[in-house]
C-alpha positions, 0 to 999 in steps of 0.5 A, spaced: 147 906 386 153 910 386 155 912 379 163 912 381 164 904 380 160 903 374 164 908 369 171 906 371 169 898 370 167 900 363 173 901 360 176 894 363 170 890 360 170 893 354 172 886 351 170 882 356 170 875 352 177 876 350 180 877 357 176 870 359 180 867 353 187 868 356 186 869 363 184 862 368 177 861 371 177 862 378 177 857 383 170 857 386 172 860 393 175 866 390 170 867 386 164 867 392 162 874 394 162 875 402 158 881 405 163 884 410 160 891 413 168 892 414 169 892 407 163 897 407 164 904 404 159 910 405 157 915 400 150 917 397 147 915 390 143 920 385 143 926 390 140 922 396 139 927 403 144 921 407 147 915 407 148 909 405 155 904 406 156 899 400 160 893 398 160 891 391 158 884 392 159 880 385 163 884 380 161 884 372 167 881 371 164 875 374 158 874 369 159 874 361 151 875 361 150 883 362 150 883 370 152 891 371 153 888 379 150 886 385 152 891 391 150 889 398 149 895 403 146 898 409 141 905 407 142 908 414 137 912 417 135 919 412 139 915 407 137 912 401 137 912 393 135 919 391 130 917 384 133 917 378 132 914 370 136 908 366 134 908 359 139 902 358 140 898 365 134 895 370 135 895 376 132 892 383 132 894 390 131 889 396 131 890 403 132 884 407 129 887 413 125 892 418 121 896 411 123 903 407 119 906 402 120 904 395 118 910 389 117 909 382 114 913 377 113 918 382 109 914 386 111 911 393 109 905 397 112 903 405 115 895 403 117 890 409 122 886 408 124 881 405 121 884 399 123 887 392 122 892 386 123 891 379 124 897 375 124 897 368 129 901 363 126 908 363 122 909 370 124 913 375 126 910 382 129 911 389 128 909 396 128 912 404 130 910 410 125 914 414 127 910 420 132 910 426 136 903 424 140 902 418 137 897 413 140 891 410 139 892 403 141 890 396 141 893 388 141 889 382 143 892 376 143 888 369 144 892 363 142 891 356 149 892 353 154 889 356 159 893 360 154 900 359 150 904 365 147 910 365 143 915 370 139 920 369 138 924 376 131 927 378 135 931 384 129 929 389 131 924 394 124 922 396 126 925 403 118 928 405 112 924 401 106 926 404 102 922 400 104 913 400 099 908 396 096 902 402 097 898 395 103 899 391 102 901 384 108 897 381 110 890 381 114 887 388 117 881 389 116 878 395 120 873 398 116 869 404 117 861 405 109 861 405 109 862 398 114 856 397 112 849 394 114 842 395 118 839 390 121 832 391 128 831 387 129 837 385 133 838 379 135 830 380 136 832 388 135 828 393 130 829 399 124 834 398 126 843 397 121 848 397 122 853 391 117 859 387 120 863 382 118 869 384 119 873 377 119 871 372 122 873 364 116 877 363 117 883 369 123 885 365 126 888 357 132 886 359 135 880 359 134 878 365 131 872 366 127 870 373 128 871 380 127 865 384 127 863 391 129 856 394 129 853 401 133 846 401 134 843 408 138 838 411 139 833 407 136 835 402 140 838 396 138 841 388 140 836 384 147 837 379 144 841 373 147 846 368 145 853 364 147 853 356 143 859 356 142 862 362 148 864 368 146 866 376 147 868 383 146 864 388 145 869 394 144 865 401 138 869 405 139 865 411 142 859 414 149 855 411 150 849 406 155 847 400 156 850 393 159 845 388 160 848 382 164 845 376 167 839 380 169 844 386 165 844 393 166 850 398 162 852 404 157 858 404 154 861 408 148 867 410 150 873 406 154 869 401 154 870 393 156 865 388 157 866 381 156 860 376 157 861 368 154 858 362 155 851 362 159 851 370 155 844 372 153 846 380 148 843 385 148 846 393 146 842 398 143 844 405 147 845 412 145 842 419 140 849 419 138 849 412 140 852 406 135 859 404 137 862 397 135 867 392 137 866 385 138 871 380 137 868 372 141 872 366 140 870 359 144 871 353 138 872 349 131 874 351 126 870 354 131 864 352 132 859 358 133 852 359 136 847 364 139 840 362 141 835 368 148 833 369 155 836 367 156 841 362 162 842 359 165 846 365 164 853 362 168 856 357 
């Protein structure tokens, strides 16, 4: 993604723990990232041919775990991410709909929506639009220092690829209900959700922990839990529902983003048109995850 919004974050997180001593938390509603296309901003990343239009969905500020950010966009047609390297950040990019052409380590694959590519610290990536709509889109940015990004640019964006492997040559994630398994009282809940994880701790060098998809209909809910170890992002893919986090309850919809810290009890339940998430997992420690049920101590 672009390189302005990061940098300029870093000084004011230089000492993250410290602001979150002194200043309150947040009431749960002011801390749900709302994706607003109005809000959206063009620009090009890492010398991209065209556009894309961005907004910066969940800050690092809303994270003690290493989240550099979580940007929702729209690549516009002959936009896209021109490949560049991190060396100390993963990343991952989603699109939602339509398909593009995701390229890591040189080698590029057309993905449908919805679908995802990991990509680990020290490999190259991009992605084009080549068609004639904008792509709904997502970039995940997790560092392995708290408050760092880098970027090293290869100055190619990926614009003209003669030669796409049918098969991808890296990993993906896809999000597909027909992967999803039945669980009863999930979490404590009630009625029966449908969940996978769809990655897990051992896609990635950082911290970052899982990517998990969940389908909670009407009715049903995910039980009250709380993470000692582990902090999320609850994205809404689809449909509505509540969030209740440490006690607070606000309604969510699709494009919704809900921030929960370490040790914040929290439980969603499904709206009248179900509720369908993709929860991203940040540890504080590699390959450490754990869930207790019930109430935490409503975070620090």
């Amino acid at each position: 993604m672009t390189r302005l919004a990061i940098p300029l974050l870093t000084v004011a997180l230089a000492s993250p723990f410290a602001a979150q001593m002194t200043a309150p938390r947040e009431p749960l509603a002011a801390r749900i990232g709302h994706t607003d296309p109005s809000r959206y901003t063009h620009s090009r990343s890492h010398n991209s041919a065209g556009d894309m239009a961005c907004e910066l969905l969940v800050p690092p500020t809303a994270m003690d775990v290493n989240l550099n950010f979580v940007h929702r966009c729209e690549i516009m047609p002959g936009g896209g991410v021109g490949a560049h390297f991190h060396n100390t950040n993963e990343e991952m990019f989603v699109i939602f709909d339509g398909q593009a052409e995701f390229t890591i380590d040189g080698r590029t694959s057309v993905l449908k929506g919805t679908v995802g590519a990991p990509c680990r610290m020290g490999h190259s990536h991009a992605i084009y639009n080549p068609s004639d709509h904008p792509v709904e889109f997502m970039n995940i940015n997790v560092s392995s220092i708290k408050g760092h990004y880098d970027a090293f640019n290869l100055n190619d964006a990926r614009t003209d690829v003669k030669q796409k492997d049918e098969i991808p040559t890296f990993m993906t994630m896809r999000i597909d209900k027909s992967l999803l398994k039945p669980i009863e009282h999930y979490r404590g809940g009630e009625g029966t959700v449908q969940y996978r994880r769809a990655l897990d701790q051992d896609v990635f060098l950082t911290n970052w922990a899982y990517m998990d998809h969940l389908l909670i209909p009407n009715g049903a809910t995910e039980g009250l839990h709380h993470h000692a170890y582990v902090e999320e992002v609850y994205y809404v893919l689809n449909g509505s529902g509540r969030a209740t986090v440490n006690g607070e309850t606000a309604e969510i919809h699709k494009g919704d983003a809900v921030p929960v810290r370490l040790n914040e009890a929290h439980s969603f339940a499904g709206g009248s048109d179900g509720l369908e998430l993709m929860i991203i997992g940040i540890s504080t420690k590699k390959d450490v995850i754990d869930t207790e049920l019930g109430g935490g101590r409503g975070g620090r």
